[in-house]
C-alpha positions in Angstrom: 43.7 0.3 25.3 42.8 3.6 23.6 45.3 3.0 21.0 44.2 -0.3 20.5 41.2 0.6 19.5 42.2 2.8 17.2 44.8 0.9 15.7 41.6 -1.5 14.8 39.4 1.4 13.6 42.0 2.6 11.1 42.8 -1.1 10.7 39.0 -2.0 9.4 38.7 1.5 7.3 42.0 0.3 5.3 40.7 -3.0 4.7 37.3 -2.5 3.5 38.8 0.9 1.5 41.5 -1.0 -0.4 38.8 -4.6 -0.3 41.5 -6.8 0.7 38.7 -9.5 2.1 34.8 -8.5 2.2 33.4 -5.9 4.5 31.0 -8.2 7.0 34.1 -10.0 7.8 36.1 -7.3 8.4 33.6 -5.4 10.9 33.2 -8.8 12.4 36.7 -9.9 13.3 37.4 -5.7 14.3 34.1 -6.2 16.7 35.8 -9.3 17.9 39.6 -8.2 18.4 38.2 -5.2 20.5 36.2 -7.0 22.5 38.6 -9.9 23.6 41.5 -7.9 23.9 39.6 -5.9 26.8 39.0 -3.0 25.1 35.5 -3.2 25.8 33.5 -6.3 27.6 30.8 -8.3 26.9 28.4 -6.2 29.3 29.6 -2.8 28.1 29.4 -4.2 24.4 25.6 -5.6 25.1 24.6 -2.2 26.8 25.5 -0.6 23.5 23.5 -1.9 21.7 20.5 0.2 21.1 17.2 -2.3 21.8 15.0 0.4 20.6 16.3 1.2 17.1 16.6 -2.8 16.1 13.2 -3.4 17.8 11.9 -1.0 14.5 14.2 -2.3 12.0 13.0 -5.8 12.8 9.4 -5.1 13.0 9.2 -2.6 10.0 11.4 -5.3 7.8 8.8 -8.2 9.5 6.3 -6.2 7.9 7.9 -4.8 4.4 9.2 -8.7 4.0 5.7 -9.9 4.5 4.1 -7.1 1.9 6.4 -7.7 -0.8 5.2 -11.4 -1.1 2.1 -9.6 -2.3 4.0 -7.9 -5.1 2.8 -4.1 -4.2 6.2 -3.3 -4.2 6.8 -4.9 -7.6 4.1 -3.9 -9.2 5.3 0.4 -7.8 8.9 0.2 -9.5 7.4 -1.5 -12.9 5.0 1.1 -13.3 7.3 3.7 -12.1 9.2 2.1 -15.4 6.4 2.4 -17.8 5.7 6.0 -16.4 9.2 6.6 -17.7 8.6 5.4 -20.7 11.7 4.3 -20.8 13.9 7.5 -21.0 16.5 7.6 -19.3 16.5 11.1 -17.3 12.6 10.7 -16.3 13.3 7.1 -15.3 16.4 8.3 -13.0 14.0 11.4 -11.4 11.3 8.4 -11.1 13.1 5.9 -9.4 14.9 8.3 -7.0 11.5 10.0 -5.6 9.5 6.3 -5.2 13.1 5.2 -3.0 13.4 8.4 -1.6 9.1 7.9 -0.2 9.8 4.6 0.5 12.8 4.8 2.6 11.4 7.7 4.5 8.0 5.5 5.5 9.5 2.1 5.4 12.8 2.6 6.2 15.5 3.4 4.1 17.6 -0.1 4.2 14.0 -2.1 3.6 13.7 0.4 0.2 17.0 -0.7 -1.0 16.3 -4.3 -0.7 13.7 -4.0 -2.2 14.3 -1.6 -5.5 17.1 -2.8 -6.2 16.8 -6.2 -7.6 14.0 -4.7 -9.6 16.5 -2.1 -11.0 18.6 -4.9 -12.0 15.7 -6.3 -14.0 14.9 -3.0 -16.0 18.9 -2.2 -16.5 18.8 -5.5 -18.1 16.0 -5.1 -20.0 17.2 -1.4 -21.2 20.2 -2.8 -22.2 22.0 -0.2 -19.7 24.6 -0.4 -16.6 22.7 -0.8 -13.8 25.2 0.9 -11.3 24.3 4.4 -12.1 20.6 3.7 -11.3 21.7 2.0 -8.3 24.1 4.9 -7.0 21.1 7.0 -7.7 18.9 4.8 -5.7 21.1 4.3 -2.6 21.4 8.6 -2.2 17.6 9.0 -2.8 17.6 6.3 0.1 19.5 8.2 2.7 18.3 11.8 1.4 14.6 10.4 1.7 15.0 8.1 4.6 15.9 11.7 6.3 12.0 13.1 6.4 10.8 10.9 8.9 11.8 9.3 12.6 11.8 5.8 11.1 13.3 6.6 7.4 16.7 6.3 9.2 18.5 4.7 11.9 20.5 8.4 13.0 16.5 9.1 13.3 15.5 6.3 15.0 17.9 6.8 17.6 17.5 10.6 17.7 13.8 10.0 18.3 14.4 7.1 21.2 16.5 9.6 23.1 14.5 12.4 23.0 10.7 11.3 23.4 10.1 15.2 22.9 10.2 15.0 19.4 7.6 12.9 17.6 6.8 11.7 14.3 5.2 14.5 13.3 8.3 17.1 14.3 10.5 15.1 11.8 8.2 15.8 9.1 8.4 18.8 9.9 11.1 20.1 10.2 13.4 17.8 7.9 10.7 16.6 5.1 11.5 19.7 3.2 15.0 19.9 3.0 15.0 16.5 2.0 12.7 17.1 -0.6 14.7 19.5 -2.1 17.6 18.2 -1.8 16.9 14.5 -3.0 15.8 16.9 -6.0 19.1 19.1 -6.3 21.2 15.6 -6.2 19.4 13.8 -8.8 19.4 16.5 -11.2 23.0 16.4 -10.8 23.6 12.4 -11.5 21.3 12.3 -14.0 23.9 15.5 -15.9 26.5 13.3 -14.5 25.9 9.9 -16.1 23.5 10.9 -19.4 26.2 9.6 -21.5 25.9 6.2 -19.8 21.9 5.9 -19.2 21.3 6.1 -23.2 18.5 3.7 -24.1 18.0 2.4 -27.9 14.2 3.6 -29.1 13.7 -0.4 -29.3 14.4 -1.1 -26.1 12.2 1.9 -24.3 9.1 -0.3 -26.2 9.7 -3.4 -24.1 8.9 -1.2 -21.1 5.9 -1.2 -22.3 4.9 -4.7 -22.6 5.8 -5.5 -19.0 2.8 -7.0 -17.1 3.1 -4.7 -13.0 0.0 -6.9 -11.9 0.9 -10.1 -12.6 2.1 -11.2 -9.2 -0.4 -9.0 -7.3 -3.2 -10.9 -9.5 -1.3 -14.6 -7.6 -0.7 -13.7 -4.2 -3.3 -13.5 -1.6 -3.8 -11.4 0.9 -2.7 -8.0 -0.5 -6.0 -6.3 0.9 -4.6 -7.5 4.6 -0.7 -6.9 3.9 -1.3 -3.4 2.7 -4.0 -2.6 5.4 -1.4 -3.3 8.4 0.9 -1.6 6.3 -1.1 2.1 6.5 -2.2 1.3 10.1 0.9 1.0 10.9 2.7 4.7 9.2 -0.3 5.6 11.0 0.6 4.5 14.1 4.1 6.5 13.9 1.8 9.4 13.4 -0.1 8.7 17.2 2.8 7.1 18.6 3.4 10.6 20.6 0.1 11.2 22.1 -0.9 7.6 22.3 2.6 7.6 24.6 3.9 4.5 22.3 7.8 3.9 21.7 8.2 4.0 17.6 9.3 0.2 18.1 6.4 -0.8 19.8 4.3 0.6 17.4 6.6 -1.2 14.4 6.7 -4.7 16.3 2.8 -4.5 17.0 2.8 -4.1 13.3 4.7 -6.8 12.4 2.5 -9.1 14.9 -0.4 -8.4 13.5 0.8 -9.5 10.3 2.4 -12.5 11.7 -0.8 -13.7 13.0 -3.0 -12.8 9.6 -0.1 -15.0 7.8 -0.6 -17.8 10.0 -4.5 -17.4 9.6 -4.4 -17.5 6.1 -1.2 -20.3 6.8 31.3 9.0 5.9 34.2 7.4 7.1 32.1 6.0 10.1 28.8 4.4 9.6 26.4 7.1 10.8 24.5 4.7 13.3 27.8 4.4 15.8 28.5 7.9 15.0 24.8 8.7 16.3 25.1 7.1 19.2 28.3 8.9 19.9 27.0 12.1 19.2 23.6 12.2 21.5 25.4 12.3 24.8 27.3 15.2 23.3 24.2 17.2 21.9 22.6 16.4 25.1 25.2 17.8 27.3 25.9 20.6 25.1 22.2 21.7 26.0 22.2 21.8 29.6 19.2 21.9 31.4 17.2 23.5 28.5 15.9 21.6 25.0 16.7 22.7 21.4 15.1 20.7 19.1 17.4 22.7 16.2 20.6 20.7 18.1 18.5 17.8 17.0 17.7 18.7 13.6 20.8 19.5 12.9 22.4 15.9 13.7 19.5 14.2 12.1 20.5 16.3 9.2 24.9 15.6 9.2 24.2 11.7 10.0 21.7 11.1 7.4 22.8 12.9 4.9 26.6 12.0 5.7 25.5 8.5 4.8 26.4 8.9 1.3 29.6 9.5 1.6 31.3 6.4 1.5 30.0 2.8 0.7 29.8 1.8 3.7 28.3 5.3 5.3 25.0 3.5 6.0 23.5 0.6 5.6 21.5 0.4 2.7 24.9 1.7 0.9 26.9 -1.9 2.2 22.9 -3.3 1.4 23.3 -2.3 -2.5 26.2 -2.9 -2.5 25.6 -6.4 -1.6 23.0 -6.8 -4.1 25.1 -6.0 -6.8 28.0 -8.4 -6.2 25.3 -11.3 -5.9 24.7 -10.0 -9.1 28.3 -9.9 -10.6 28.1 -6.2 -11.0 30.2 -4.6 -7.8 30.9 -1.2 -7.2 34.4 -0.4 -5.4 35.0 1.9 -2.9 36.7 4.8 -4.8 33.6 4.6 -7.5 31.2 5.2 -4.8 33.3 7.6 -3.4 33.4 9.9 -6.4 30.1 9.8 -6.4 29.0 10.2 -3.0 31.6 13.0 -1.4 30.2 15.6 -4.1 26.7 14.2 -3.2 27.3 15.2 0.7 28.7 18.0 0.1 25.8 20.0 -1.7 23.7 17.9 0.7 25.1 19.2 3.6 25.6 23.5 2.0 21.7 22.9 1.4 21.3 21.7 5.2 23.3 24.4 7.0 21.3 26.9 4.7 18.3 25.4 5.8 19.6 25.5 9.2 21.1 28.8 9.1 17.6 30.0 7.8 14.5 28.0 9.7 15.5 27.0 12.5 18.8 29.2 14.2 
């Protein structure tokens, strides 16, 4: 059975690497062999499913879905686009620190969704290739969605398993790192693709003339939206001395907003890797806690993610996006992109480590 499910594993990495069919379909039918050739059953497969982590992602995405009907979100990337005034190395530093912020306090997937249509938009209107900005974007997701317990899932899961570290220790202890490295790794795409990102003096005007507040000025209740929105990054904040689960806190969140919308009418993805690695860290620890252990992982998982295309989520996310758009990205492009990426992402991270917290 072992080599069976290996044979799969190997099996699913060779399909989606060489794209013989597309990559939901291919996790799917792996998920499926394993599981009816007895590999695993249907109790085990239920049981590892962690409740916790989706419980966040679907109350934080209930809530980020609602908000961007507002056009807050909008209106932030277009006048992250004027800011730049349309150049093309100010506009790359731009839109990598608002994704980097707003994976880290939304989550990470939820920023790439969200961005990355826009980016379309203003690639378009540049007159520029939109991948580059996108490639940016989905490393500034995983660098930024590493500062915080709900920026990630490797976090989310981290934090459900060990209620010792709150909200607050994240920031801690990881926000900086990220910081600088979400800084080291742009500066080093935007040497990388200069050539591409050139924008005609013509062009950079339009930016300009765009109009931010136009949907915010249509849709009601952004006052409301935004307000549950801040209570509930606060929340995260209190979640450890108020004795509330991140998810609970994410899923009240998403109720409340529910109920004002009614009144108003690398190789491996790092969320299985995660989950294989907390039993280890936690038995490597033996009766005692080291919250640098913890660090560490949240560190290798997250910043792993950009590895490979489909690393973590919002990489297969963005990827997504862009085929819907007739624009894909293959494998092999995001992997010379994303191997160099990890790797100074991870030298900063053990330096860090090596540094602060060993």
């Amino acid at each position: 059975m072992e080599v069976l499910a290996v044979v799969v594993f190997l099996g699913a990495l060779a399909a989606i690497a060489l794209e013989w069919t597309h990559r939901t379909k291919v996790a799917l039918l792996g998920a499926a062999v394993v599981v009816v050739a007895g590999v695993i059953d249907e109790h085990h497969a239920i049981e590892a499913v962690d409740w916790s982590t989706l419980g966040l992602l679907v109350g934080m995405m209930i809530i980020v879905g609602l908000t961007e009907r507002t056009g807050v979100f909008t209106y932030i990337a277009l006048r992250v686009a004027q800011l730049s005034g349309g150049r093309p190395v100010r506009l790359v530093f731009l839109l990598a620190l608002v994704t980097g912020v707003m994976s880290a306090f939304l989550d990470n997937l939820t920023a790439i969704l969200l961005v990355v249509p826009i980016t379309l938009l203003l690639a378009d209107l540049l007159r520029v290739s939109p991948i580059p900005l996108v490639l940016v974007e989905v490393l500034a997701s995983n660098i930024g969605g590493t500062a915080t317990l709900i920026g990630d899932p490797p976090n989310i899961m981290i934090g459900s398993a060990r209620p010792e570290l709150s909200f607050l220790d994240f920031i801690v202890n990881l926000a900086p790192v990220a910081f600088f490295t979400l800084l080291t790794v742009t500066a080093g795409l935007a040497f990388l693709y200069r050539k591409q990102l050139v924008v005609e003096p013509e062009r950079q005007g339009e930016v300009a003339k765009l109009d931010p507040a136009a949907d915010m000025r249509e849709a009601p209740y952004v006052k409301r939206s935004l307000a549950v929105l801040l209570g509930t990054i606060v929340g995260f904040f209190l979640h450890a001395p108020l004795h509330l689960e991140p998810a609970v806190v994410a899923l009240a969140g998403a109720t409340v907003m529910l109920i004002i919308a009614a009144l108003g009418s690398a190789v491996v993805d790092n969320i299985p890797f995660t989950a294989a690695m907390i039993p280890v860290v936690d038995s490597l620890q033996g009766d005692g806690f080291d919250d640098a252990a913890w660090w560490a992982l949240a560190l290798g998982a997250c910043f792993g993610g950009n590895a490979t295309i489909i690393a973590a989520a919002a990489n297969v996310a963005a990827s997504g996006v862009l085929e819907r758009a007739g624009k894909p990205i293959s494998f092999v492009r995001f992997l010379l992109v994303g191997v160099p990426a990890t790797a100074v992402s991870l030298l900063i991270a053990t330096v860090y480590l090596m540094l602060f917290q060993l």
